[in-house]
VEXGUKE-702074 format. One record per residue (C-alpha): residue number from 1; residue in three letters; x, z, y. Coordinates in nm, 3 decimals, always signed. Layout:
N
   n res    east      up   north
 NUM ALA       X       Z       Y
...
***
This chain:
242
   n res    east      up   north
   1 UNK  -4.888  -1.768  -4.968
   2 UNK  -4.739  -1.567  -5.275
   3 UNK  -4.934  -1.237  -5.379
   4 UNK  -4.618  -1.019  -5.249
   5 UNK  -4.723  -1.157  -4.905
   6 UNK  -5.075  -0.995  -4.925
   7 UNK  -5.144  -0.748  -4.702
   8 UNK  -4.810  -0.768  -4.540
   9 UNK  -4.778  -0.671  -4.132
  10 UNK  -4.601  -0.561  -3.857
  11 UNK  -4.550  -0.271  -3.623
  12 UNK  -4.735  -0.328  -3.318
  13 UNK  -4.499  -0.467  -3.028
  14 UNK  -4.169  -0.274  -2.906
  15 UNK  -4.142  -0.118  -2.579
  16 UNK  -3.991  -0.337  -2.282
  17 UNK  -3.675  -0.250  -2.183
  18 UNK  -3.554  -0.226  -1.812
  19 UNK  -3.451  -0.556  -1.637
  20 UNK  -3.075  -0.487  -1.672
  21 UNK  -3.081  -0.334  -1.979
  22 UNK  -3.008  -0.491  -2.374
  23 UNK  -3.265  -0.744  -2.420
  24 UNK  -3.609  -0.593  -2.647
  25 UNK  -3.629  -0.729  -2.981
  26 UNK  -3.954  -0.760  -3.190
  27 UNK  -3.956  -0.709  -3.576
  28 UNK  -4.186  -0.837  -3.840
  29 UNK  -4.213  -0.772  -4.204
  30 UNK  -4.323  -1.148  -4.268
  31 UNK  -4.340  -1.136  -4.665
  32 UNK  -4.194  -1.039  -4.993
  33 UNK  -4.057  -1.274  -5.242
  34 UNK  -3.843  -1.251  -5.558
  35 UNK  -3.497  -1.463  -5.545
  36 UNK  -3.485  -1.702  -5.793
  37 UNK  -3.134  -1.739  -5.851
  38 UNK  -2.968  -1.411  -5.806
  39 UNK  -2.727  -1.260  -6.050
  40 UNK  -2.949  -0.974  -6.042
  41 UNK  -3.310  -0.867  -5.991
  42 UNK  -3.319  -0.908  -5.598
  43 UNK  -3.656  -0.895  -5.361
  44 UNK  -3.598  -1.143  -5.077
  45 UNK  -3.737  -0.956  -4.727
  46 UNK  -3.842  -1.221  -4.500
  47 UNK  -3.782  -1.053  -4.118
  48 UNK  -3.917  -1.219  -3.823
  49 UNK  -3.637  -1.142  -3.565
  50 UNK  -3.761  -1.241  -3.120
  51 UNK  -3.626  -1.173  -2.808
  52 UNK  -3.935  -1.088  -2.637
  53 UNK  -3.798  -1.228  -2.326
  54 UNK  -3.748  -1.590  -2.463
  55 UNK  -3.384  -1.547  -2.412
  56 UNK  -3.100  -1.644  -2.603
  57 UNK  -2.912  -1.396  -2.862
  58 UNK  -2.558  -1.440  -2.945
  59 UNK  -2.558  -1.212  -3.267
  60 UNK  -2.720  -0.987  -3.460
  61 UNK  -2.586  -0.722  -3.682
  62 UNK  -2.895  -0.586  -3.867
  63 UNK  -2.912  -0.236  -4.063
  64 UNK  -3.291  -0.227  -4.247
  65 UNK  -3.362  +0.128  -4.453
  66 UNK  -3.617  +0.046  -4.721
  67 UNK  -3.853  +0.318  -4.779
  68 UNK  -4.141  +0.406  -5.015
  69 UNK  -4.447  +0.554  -4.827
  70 UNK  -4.547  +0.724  -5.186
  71 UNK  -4.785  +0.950  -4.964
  72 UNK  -4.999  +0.616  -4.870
  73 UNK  -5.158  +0.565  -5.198
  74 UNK  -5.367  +0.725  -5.481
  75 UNK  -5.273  +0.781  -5.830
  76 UNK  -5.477  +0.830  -6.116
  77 UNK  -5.408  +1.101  -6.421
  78 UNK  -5.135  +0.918  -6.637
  79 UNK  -4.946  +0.786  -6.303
  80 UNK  -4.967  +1.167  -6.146
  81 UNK  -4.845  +1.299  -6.535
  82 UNK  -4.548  +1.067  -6.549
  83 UNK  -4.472  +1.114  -6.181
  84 UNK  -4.381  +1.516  -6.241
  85 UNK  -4.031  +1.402  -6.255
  86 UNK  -3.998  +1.280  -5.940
  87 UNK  -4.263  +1.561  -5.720
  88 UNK  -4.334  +1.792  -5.967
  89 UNK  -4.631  +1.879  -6.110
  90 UNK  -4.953  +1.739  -5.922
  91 UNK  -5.041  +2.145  -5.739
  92 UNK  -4.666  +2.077  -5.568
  93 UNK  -4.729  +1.744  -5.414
  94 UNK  -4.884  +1.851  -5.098
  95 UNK  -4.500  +1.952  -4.985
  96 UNK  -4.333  +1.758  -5.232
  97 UNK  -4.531  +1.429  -5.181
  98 UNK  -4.314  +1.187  -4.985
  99 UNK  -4.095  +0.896  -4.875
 100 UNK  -3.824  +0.760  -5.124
 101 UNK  -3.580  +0.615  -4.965
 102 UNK  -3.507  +0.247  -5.180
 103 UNK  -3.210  +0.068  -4.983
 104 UNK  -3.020  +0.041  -4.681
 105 UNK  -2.959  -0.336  -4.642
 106 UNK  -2.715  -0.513  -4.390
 107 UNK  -2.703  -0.824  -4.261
 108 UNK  -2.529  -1.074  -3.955
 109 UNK  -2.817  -1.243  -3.767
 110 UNK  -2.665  -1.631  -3.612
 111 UNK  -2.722  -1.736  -3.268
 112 UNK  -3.065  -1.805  -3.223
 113 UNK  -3.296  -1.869  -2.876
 114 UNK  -3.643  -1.723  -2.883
 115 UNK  -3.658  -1.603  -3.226
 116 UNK  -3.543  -1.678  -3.585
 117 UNK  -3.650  -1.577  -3.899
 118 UNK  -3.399  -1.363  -4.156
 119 UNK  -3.417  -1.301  -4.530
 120 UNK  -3.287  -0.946  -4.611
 121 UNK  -3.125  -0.906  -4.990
 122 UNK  -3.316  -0.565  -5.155
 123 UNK  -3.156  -0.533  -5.528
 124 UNK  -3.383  -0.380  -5.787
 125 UNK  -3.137  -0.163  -6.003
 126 UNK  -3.245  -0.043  -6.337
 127 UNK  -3.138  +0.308  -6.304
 128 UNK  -3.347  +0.605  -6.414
 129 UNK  -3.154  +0.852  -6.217
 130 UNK  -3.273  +0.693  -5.880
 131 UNK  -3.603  +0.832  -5.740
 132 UNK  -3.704  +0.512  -5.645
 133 UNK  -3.645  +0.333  -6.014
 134 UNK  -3.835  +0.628  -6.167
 135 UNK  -4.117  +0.598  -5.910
 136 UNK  -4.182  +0.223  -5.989
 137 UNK  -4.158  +0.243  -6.338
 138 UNK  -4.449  +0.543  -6.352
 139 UNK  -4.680  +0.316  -6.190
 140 UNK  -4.951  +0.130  -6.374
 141 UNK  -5.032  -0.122  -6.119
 142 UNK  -5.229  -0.166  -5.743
 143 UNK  -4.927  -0.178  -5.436
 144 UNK  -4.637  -0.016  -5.377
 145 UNK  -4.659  +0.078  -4.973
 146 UNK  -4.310  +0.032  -4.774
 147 UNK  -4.179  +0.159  -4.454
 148 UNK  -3.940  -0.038  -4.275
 149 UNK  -3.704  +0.017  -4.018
 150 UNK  -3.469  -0.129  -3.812
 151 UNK  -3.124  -0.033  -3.591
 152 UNK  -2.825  -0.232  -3.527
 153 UNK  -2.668  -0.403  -3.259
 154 UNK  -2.756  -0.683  -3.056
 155 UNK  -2.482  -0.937  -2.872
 156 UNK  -2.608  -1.112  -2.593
 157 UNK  -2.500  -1.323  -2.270
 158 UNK  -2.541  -1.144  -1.937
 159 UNK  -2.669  -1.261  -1.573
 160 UNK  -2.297  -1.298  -1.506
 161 UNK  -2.237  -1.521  -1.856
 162 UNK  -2.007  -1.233  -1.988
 163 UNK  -2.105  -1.141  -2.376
 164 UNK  -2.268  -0.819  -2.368
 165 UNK  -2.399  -0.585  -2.654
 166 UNK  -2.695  -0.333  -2.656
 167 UNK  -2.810  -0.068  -2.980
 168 UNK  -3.143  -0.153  -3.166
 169 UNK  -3.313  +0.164  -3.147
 170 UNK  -3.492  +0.306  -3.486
 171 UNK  -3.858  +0.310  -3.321
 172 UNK  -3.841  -0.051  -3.451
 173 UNK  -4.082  -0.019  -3.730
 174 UNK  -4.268  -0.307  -3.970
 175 UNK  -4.474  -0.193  -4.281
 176 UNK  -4.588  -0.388  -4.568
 177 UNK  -4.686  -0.361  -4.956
 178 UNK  -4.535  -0.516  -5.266
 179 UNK  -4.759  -0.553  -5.545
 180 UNK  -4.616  -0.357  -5.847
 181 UNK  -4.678  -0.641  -6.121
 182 UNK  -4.478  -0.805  -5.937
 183 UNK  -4.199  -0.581  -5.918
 184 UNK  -4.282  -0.550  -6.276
 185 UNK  -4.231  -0.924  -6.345
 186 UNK  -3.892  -0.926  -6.188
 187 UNK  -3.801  -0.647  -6.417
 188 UNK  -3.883  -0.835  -6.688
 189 UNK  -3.735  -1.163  -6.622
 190 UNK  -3.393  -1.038  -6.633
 191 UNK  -3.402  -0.744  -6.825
 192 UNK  -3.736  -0.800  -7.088
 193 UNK  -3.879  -0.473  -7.302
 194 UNK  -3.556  -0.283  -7.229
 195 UNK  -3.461  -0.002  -7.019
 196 UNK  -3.145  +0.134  -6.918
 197 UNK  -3.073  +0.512  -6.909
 198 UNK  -2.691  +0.637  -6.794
 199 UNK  -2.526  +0.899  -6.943
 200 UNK  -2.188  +1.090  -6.876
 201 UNK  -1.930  +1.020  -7.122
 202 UNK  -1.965  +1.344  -7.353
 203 UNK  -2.361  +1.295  -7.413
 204 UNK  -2.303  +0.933  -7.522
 205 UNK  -2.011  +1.068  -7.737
 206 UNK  -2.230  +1.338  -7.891
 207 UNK  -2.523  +1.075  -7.905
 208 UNK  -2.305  +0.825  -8.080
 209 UNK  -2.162  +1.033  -8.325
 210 UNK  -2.514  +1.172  -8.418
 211 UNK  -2.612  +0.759  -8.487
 212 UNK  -2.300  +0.744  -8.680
 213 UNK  -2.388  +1.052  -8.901
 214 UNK  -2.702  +0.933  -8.935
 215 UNK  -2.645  +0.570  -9.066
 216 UNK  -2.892  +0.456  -8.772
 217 UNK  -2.869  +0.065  -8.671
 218 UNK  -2.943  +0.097  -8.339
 219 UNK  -2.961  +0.374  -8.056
 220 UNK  -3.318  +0.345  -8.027
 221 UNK  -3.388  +0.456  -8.386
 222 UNK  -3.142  +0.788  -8.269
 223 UNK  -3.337  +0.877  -8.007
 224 UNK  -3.675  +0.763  -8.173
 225 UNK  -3.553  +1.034  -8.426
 226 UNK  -3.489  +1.279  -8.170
 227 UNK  -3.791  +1.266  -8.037
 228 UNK  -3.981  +1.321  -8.289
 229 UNK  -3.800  +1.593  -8.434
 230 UNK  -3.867  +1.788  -8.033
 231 UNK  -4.203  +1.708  -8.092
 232 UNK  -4.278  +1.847  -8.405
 233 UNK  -4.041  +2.164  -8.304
 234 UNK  -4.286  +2.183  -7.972
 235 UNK  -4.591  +2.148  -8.195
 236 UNK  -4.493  +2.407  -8.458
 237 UNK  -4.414  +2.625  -8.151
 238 UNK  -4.733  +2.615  -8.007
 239 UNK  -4.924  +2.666  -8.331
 240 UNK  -4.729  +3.007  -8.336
 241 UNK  -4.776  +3.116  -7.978
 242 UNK  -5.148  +2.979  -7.976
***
């Protein structure tokens, strides 16, 4: 078993349904796993997916939201310090602290009897303006603790033989943890020491031309220079005001 499967459970068992109602389904986070192969940095979500009745299922059309359950963990200084961008400052987080939503992933489950397993697709972008990128990236290690749940629609042969379908209801619920070096890892596999940040067509303009003017060879020595002409500004400032 991989580290990303540490720790990783499921949501106690469903309610039963009625006799002549939808068949119950059960839901398990199994493990977490990153694809090998994919174009781009991807977290394979291994579901277990049973009929609690033994029955058979015709189809599956599966809708899992992804969430980070940010409020589940600690964080020490430097974490909480570069975390003020997504809750504020540390004396806001006790209404600001919570879930970040990550993905909303799809997927057609085959005919299966009993149960099946399913491996859910969750890409890992690389942008800074999502909540969830900038949350992952601020974090110097332990687990990252995820909420998952689960709604859809089932397809399923009735008494009478007749394909029927019935709604997955969200109390469907798994939860699990993914180890952040080895989000980390991914990250680095596909996109090594750099980082991406997006910008609206004037700032790049304005940013360019500024590298241009300045005879810089790459856009990291532009902002490199930027920075540390804020930071001096910020330190002469406070030598004034102090």
């Amino acid at each position: 078993m991989s580290e990303a499967d540490r720790e990783v459970r499921g949501a106690g068992p469903p309610r039963e349904a009625g006799a002549k109602g939808a068949p119950e389904l059960g839901l398990d986070l199994l493990g977490i796993e990153a694809e090998t192969f994919a174009a781009t940095p991807t977290l394979n979500l291994r579901i277990g997916l049973k009929r609690l009745d033994g029955g058979p299922v015709q189809c599956v059309l599966l809708t899992t939201t992804v969430t980070i359950a940010a409020a589940r963990r600690d964080y020490d200084e430097a974490e909480r310090d570069r975390l003020a961008g997504v809750f504020g400052t540390p004396d806001m987080w006790d209404r600001s602290l919570r879930g970040l939503t990550w993905a909303r992933v799809g997927a057609t489950v085959p005919t299966f009897r009993g149960g099946t397993e399913v491996t859910l697709s969750l890409p890992c972008g690389h942008d800074m303006q999502v909540a969830a990128d900038r949350y992952l990236h601020a974090l110097g290690g332990g687990d990252v603790p995820l909420d998952l749940t689960f709604n859809g629609t089932v397809f399923y042969p009735g008494e009478d033989g007749r394909l029927r379908t019935g709604q997955i209801p969200w109390h469907h619920e798994a939860t699990g943890v993914l180890p952040v070096q080895a989000w980390r890892d991914l990250m680095d596999r596909y996109y090594g020491a750099a980082r991406w940040l997006r910008l609206d067509d004037a700032c790049f303009g304005r940013l360019a031309a500024y590298r241009a003017r300045r005879a810089h060879s790459s856009f990291d020595e532009t902002v490199d220079e930027l920075l540390r002409r804020a930071e001096a500004a910020r330190e002469e400032e406070e030598e004034w005001t102090g």
